[in-house]
C-alpha positions as CSV (number, residue, x, y, z in Angstrom):
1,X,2.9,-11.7,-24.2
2,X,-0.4,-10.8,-25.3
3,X,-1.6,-8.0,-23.0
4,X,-4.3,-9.2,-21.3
5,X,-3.2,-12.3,-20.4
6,X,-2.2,-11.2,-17.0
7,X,-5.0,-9.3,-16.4
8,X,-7.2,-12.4,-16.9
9,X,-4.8,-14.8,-15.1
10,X,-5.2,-12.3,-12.0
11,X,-9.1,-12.1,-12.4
12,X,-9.1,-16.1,-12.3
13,X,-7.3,-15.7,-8.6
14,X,-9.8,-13.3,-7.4
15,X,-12.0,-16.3,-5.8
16,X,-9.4,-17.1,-3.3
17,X,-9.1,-13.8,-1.7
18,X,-13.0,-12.8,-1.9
19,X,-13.8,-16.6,-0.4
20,X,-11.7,-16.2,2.3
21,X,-13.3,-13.1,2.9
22,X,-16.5,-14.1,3.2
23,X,-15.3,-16.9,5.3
24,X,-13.4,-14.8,7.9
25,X,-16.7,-12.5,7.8
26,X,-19.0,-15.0,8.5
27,X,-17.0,-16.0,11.8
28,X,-16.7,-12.2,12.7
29,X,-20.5,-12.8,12.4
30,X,-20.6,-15.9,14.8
31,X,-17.9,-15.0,17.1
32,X,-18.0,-11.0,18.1
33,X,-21.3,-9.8,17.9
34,X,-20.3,-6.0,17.7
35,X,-18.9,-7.2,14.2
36,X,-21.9,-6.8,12.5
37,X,-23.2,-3.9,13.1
38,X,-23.1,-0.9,10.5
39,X,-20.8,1.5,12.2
40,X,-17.8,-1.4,12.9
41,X,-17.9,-2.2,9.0
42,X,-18.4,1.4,8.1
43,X,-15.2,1.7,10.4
44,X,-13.8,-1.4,8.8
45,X,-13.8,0.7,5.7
46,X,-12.4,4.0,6.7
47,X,-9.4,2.7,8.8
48,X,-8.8,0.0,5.3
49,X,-8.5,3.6,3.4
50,X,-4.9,4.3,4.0
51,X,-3.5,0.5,3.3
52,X,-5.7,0.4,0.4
53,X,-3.9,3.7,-1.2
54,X,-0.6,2.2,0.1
55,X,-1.0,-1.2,-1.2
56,X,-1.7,0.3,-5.1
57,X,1.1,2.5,-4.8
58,X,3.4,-0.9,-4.0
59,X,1.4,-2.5,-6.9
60,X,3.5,-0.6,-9.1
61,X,7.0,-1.6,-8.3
62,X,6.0,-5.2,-7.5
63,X,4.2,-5.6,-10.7
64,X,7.7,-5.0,-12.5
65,X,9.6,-7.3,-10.1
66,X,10.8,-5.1,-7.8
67,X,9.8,-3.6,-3.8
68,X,9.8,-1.0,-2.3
69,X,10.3,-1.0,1.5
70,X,10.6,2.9,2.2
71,X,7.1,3.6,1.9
72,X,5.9,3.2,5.4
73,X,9.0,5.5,6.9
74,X,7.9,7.6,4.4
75,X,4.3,7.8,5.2
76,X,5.1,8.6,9.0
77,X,7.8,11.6,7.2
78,X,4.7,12.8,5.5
79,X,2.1,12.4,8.9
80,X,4.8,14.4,10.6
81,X,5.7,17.3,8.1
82,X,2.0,18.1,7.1
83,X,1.1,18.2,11.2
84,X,4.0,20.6,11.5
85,X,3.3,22.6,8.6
86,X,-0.8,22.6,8.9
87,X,-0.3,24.1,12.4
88,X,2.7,26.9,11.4
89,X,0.6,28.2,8.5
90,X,-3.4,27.4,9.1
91,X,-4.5,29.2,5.8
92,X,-2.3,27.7,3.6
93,X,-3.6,24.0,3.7
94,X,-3.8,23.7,-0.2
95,X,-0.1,24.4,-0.6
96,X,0.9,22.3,2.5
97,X,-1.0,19.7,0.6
98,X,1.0,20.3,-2.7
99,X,4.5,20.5,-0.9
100,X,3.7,17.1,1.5
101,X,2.5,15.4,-2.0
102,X,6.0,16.6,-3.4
103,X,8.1,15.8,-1.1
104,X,6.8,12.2,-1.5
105,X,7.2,12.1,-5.0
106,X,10.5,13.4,-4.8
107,X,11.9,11.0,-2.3
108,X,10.1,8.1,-5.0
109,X,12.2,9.1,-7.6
110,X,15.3,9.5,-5.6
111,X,14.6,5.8,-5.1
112,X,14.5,5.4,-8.9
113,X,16.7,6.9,-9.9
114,X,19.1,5.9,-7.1
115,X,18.4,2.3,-8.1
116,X,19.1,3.0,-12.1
117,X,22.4,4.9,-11.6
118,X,23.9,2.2,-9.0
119,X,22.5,-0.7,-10.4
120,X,21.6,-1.7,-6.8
121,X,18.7,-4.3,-5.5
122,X,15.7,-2.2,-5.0
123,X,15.5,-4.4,-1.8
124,X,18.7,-3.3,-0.4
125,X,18.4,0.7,-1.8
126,X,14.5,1.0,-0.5
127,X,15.7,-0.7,3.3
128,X,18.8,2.1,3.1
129,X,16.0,5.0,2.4
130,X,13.8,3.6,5.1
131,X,16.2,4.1,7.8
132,X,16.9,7.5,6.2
133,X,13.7,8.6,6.1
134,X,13.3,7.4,9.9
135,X,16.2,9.5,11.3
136,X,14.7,12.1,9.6
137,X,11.7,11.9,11.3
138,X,13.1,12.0,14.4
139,X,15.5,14.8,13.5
140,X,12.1,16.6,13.3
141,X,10.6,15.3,16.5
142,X,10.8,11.8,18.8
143,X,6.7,13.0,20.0
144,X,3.9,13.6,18.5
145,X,3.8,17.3,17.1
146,X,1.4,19.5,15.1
147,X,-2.6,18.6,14.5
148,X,-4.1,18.1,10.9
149,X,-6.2,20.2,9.0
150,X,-10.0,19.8,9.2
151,X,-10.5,19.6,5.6
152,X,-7.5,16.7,5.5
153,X,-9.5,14.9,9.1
154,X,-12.7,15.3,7.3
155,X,-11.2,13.4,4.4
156,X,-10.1,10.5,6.8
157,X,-12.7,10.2,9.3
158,X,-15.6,11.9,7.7
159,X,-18.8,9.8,6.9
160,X,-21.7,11.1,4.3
161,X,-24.9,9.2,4.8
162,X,-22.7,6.5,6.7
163,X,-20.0,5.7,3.7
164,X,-16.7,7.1,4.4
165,X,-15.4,9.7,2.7
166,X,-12.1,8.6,2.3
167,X,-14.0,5.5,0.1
168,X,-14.2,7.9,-2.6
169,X,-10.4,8.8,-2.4
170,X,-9.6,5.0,-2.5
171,X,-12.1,4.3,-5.7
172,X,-10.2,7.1,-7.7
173,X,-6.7,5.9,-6.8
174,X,-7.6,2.3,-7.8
175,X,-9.6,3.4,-10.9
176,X,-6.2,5.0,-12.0
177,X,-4.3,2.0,-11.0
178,X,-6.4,-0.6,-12.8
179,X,-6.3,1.2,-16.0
180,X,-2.5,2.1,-15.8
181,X,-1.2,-1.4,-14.9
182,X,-4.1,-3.5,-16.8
183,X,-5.4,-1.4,-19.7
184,X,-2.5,0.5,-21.0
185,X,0.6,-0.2,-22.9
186,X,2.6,1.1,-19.8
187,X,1.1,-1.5,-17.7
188,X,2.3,-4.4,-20.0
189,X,5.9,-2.9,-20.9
190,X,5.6,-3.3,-16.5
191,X,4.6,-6.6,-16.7
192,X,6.7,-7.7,-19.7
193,X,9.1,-6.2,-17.1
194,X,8.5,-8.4,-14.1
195,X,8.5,-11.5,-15.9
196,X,11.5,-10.9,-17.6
197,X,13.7,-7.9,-17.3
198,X,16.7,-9.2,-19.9
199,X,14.0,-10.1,-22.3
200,X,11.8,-6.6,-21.3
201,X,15.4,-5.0,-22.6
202,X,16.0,-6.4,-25.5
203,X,12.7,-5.9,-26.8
204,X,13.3,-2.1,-26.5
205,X,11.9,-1.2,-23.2
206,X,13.2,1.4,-21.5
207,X,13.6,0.0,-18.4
208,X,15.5,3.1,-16.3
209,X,12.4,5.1,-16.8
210,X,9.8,2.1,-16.5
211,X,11.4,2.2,-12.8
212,X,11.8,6.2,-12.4
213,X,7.9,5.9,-12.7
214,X,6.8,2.9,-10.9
215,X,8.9,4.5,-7.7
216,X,8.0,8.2,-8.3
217,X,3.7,6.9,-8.2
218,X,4.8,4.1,-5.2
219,X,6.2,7.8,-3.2
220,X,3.3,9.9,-4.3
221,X,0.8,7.2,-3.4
222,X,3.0,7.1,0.2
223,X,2.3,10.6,0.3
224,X,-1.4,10.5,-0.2
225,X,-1.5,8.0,2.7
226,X,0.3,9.8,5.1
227,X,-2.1,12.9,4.5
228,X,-5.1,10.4,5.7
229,X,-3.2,9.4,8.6
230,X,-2.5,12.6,10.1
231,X,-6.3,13.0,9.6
232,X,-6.6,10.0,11.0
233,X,-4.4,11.0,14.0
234,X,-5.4,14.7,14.2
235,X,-1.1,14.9,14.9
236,X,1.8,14.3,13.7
237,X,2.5,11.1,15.5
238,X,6.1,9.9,14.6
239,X,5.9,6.2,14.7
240,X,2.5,6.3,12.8
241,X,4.1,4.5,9.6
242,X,5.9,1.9,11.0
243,X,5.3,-1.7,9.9
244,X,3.0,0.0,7.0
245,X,5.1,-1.4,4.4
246,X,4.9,-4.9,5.1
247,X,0.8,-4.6,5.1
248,X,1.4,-3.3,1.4
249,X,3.3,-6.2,0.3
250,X,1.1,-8.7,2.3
251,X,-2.4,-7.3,0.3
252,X,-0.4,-7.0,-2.9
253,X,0.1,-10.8,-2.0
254,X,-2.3,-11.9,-0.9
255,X,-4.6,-9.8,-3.8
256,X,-2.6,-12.3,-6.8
257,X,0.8,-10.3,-7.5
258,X,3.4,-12.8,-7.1
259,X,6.7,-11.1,-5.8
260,X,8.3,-11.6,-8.5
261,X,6.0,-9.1,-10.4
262,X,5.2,-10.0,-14.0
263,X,1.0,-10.0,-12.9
264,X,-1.4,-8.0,-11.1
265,X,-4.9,-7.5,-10.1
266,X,-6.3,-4.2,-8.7
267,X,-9.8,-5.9,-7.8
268,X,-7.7,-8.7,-6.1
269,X,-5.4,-5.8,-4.1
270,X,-8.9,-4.0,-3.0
271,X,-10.2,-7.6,-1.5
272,X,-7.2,-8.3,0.5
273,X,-7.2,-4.8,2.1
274,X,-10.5,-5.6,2.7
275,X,-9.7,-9.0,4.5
276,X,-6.8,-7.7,6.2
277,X,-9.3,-4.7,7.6
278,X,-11.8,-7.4,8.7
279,X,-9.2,-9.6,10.6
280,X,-7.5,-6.5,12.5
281,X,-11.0,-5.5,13.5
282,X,-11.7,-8.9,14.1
283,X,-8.4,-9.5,16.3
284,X,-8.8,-6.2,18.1
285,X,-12.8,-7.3,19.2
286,X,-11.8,-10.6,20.5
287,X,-9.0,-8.9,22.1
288,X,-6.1,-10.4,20.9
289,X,-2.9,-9.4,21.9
290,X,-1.0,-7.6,19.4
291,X,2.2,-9.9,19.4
292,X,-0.2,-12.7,18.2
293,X,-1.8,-10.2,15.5
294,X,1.4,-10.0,14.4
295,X,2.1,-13.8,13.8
296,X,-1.2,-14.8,12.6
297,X,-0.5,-12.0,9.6
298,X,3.2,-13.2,9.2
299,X,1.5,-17.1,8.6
300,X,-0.9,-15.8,6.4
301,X,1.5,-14.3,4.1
302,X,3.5,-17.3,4.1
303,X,0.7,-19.3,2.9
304,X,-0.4,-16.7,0.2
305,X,3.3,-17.1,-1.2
306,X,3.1,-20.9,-1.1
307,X,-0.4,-21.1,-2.9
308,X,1.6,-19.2,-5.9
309,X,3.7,-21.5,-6.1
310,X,1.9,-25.0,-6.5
311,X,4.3,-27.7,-7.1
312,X,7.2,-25.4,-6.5
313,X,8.4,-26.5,-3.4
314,X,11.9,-28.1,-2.8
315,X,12.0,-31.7,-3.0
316,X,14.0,-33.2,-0.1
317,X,17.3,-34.3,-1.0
């Protein structure tokens, strides 16, 4: 596979995502006219933070053929424990910071390395550690409990000269991403992985730790989302990550990487967390209610998964 194939492949998908952008923007435009005014997109923006970070923690594991359904349990574990622990010791925010970041990490590898050592479907071992993580959570509490650091709500909902602040957090994670999947020999051993393990192994690549990693960065990323919702929140709020995980795969989808990993595109990620901020501000503004919200984003996955597969569909018997 020459290593820049996929990279270019994805870039030649990018159209799609960023048209349909612009499309859905222009009839926010005509249809709510509180859409276009610089505070909602500047709040567009800062609520698309934490999916965005999400999402290109989930670009990992999909990217090498796997998923990696935990993370949104694991984001609300995180929202919880750093509310809990921000409020029981107030001059230690740094090191609350640290231990939430590792206690993500930690639960990421467990996935790995869970999945290595029992051979099991990452589907079936990530669905197990989301209902682990959620009785965990409400082990700790079943209400919200704690409030968030000011440096950590500042991070979320702060604004410098109109830009949120969390935009900056976001452009460093995806920096990292897009030269760790597309322009480094990890990044294609992962790809080489998604579209073919057997082969992927026989070439030499270590495919235990290619997926000790990919699950260890898809936690820590988890992590750094659940610090931005608790700023978000101001509380540990313990429902806050549920449903989070589906988002991730939808943008990861709808941004170019099939399911079946193999190719990926950071750029395209970053424009389907951008669409999928503009039409749950859009929704929200024409007041639709949130049962519908949730169909409308369950069709438009299915259609992202059917425009990868032109000419793939079952013939009737």
């Amino acid at each position: 596979m020459r290593p820049f194939a996929a990279g270019a492949s994805a870039y030649q998908r990018l159209p799609r995502i960023y048209w349909a952008l612009v499309g859905l923007a222009l009839v926010g435009i005509f249809a709510a006219p509180q859409f276009r005014t610089l505070s909602n997109l500047a709040n567009i923006l800062e609520q698309s933070g934490t999916l965005a970070v999400l999402a290109l923690g989930q670009a990992f594991v999909i990217a090498g053929g796997m998923i990696d359904l935990s993370v949104g349990q694991l984001v609300g574990l995180i929202t919880v424990v750093a509310c809990m622990m921000f409020e029981a010791y107030p001059g230690m925010g740094f090191l609350v910071v640290v231990a939430c970041l590792g206690l993500a990490a930690l639960v990421g590898l467990v996935n790995g390395e869970l999945i290595n050592r029992l051979r099991m479907s990452p589907l079936i071992l990530t669905f197990g550690m989301l209902s682990v993580l959620q009785g965990f959570i409400f082990m700790l509490t079943d209400r919200s409990i704690g409030e968030a650091a000011p440096f950590i709500a500042f991070l979320s909902n702060g604004r410098v000269g109109g830009i949120p602040v969390s935009l900056v957090l976001v452009a460093l994670v995806a920096i990292g991403t897009y030269y760790a999947l597309q322009r480094s020999i990890f990044g294609w051993h992962l790809l080489a992985m998604g579209n073919s393990a057997e082969s992927a192994r026989k070439a030499g690549l270590n495919l235990f730790s290619l997926t000790r990693i990919v699950f260890l960065v898809s936690g820590l990323c988890a992590g750094v989302a659940g610090l931005l919702v608790a700023g978000r929140l101001g509380t540990g709020f313990p429902n806050a990550g549920n449903g989070l995980e589906l988002d991730a795969i939808v943008a990861v989808v709808l941004g170019g990487t099939p399911l079946k990993g193999g190719r990926v595109s950071v750029l395209g990620i970053l424009g389907a967390v951008l669409f999928l901020g503009v039409l749950n501000n859009l929704l929200n503004l024409l007041q639709v209610p949130a049962f519908t919200q949730i169909v409308v984003k369950g069709v438009i996955v299915i259609i992202a998964i059917l425009a990868d597969r032109p000419g793939k569909l079952a013939q009737p018997a």
